[in-house]
Backbone as CSV, one residue per row, in Angstrom:
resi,resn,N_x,N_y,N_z,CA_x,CA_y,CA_z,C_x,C_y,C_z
1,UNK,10.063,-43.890,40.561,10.745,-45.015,41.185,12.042,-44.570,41.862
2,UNK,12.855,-43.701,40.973,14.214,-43.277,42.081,13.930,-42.096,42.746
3,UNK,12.888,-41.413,42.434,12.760,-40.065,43.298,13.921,-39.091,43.772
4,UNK,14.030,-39.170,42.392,15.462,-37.716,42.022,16.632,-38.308,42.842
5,UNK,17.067,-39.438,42.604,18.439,-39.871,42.804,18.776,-40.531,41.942
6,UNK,19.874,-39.582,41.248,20.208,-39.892,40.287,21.210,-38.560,39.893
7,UNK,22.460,-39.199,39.453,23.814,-38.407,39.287,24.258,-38.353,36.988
8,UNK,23.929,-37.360,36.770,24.106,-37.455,35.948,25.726,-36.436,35.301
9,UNK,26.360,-37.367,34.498,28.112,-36.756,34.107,28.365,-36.610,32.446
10,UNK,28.660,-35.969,32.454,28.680,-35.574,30.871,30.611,-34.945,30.558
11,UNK,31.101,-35.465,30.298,32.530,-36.100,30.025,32.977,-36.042,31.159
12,UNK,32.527,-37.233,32.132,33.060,-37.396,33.342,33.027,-36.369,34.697
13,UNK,32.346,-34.678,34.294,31.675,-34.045,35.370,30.203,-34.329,35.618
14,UNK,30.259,-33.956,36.508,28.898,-33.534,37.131,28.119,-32.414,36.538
15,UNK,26.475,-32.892,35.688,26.253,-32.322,35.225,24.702,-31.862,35.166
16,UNK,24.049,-30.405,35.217,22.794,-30.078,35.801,21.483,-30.909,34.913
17,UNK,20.933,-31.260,35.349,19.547,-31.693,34.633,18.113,-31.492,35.413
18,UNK,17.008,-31.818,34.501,15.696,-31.737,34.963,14.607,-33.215,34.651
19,UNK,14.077,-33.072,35.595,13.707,-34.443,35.316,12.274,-34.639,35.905
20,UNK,11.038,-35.167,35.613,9.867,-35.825,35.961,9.218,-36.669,35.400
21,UNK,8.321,-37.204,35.924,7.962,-38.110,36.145,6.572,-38.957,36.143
22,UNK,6.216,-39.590,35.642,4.649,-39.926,35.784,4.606,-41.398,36.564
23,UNK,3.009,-41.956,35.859,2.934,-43.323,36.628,3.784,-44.410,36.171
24,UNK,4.167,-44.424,34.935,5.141,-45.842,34.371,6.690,-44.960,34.604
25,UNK,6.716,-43.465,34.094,8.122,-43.304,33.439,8.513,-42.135,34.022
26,UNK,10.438,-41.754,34.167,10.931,-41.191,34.802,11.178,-40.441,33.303
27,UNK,11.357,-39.227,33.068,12.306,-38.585,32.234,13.357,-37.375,32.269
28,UNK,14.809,-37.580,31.685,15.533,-36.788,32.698,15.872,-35.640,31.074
29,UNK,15.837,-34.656,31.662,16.296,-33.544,30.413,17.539,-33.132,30.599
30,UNK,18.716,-33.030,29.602,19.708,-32.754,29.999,20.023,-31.526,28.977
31,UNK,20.569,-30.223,29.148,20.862,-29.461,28.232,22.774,-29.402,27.956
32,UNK,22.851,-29.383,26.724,23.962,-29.603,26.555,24.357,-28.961,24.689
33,UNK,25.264,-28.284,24.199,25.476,-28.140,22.928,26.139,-29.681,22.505
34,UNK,25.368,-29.908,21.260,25.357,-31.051,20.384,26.630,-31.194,19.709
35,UNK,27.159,-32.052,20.294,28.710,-32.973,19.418,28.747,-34.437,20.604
36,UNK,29.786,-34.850,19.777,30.381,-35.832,20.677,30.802,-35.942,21.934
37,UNK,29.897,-36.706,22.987,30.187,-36.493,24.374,29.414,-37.608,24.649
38,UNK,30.260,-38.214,26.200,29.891,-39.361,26.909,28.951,-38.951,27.735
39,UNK,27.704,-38.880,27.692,26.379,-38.894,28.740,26.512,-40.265,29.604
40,UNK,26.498,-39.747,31.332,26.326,-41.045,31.928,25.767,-40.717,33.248
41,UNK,24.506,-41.943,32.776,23.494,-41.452,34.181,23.605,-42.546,34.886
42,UNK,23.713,-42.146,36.142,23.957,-43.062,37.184,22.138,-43.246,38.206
43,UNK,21.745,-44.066,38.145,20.316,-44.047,39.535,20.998,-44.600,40.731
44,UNK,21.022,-43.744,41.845,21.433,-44.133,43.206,20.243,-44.582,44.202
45,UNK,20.653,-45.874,44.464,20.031,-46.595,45.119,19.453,-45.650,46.547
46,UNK,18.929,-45.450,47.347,18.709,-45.359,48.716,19.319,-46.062,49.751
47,UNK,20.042,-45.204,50.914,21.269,-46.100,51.919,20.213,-47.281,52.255
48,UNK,18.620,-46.644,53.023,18.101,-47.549,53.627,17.937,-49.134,52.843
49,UNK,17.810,-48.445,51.688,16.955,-49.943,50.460,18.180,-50.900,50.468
50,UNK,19.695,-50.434,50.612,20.434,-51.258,50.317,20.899,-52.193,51.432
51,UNK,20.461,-51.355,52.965,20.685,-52.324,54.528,19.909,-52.771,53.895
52,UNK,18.014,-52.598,53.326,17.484,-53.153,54.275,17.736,-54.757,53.007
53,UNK,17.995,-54.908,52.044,18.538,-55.785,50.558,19.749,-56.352,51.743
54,UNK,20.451,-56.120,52.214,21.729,-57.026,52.776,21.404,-57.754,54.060
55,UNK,20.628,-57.068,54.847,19.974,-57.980,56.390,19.155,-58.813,55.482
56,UNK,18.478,-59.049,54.521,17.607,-59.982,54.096,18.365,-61.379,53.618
57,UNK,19.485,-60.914,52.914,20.445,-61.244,52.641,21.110,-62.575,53.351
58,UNK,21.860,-61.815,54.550,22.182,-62.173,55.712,21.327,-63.050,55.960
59,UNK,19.976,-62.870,56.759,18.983,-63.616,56.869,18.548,-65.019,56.399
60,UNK,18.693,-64.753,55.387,18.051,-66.179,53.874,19.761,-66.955,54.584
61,UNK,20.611,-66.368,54.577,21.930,-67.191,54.702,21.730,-67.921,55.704
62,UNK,21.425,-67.169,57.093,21.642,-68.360,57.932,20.529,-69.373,57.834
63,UNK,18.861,-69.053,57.578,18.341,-70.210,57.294,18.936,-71.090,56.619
64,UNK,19.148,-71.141,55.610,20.240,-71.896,54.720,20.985,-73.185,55.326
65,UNK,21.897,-71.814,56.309,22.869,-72.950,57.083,22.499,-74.062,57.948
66,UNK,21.450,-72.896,58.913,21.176,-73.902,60.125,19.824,-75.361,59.034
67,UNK,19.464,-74.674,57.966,18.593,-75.759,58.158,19.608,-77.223,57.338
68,UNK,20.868,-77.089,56.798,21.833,-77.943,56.397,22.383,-78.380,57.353
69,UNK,22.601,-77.861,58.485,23.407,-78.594,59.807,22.436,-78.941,61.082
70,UNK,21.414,-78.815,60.831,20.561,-79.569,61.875,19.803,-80.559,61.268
71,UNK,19.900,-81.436,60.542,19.944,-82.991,60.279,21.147,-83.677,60.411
């Protein structure tokens, strides 16, 4: 589903991992020596997915409007 976008930080750096994938599930391997530490995986959206999520957006809005101000 994210097709290797995805930023993973391990006390706030940037940090290497491995990761695949099947038909339901993504899995990301992270190597790291074992203690206390903040793991934080981020999935980054795609630029296109997020225009194309805001023109739709946009879109639904003005139907909205015009169909409230043309009665």
């Amino acid at each position: 589903m994210w097709q290797d976008n995805y930023t993973v930080l391990l006390k706030g750096k940037e940090w290497s991992f491995g990761n695949w994938t099947n038909e339901e599930s993504t899995y990301i391997y992270v190597n790291y020596i074992h203690s206390t530490h903040e793991l934080v995986i981020i999935p980054e959206f795609p630029s296109f997915l997020i225009l194309l999520l805001f023109m739709t957006a946009t879109l639904l809005a003005v139907i909205v409007y015009r169909r409230k101000h043309s009665m």
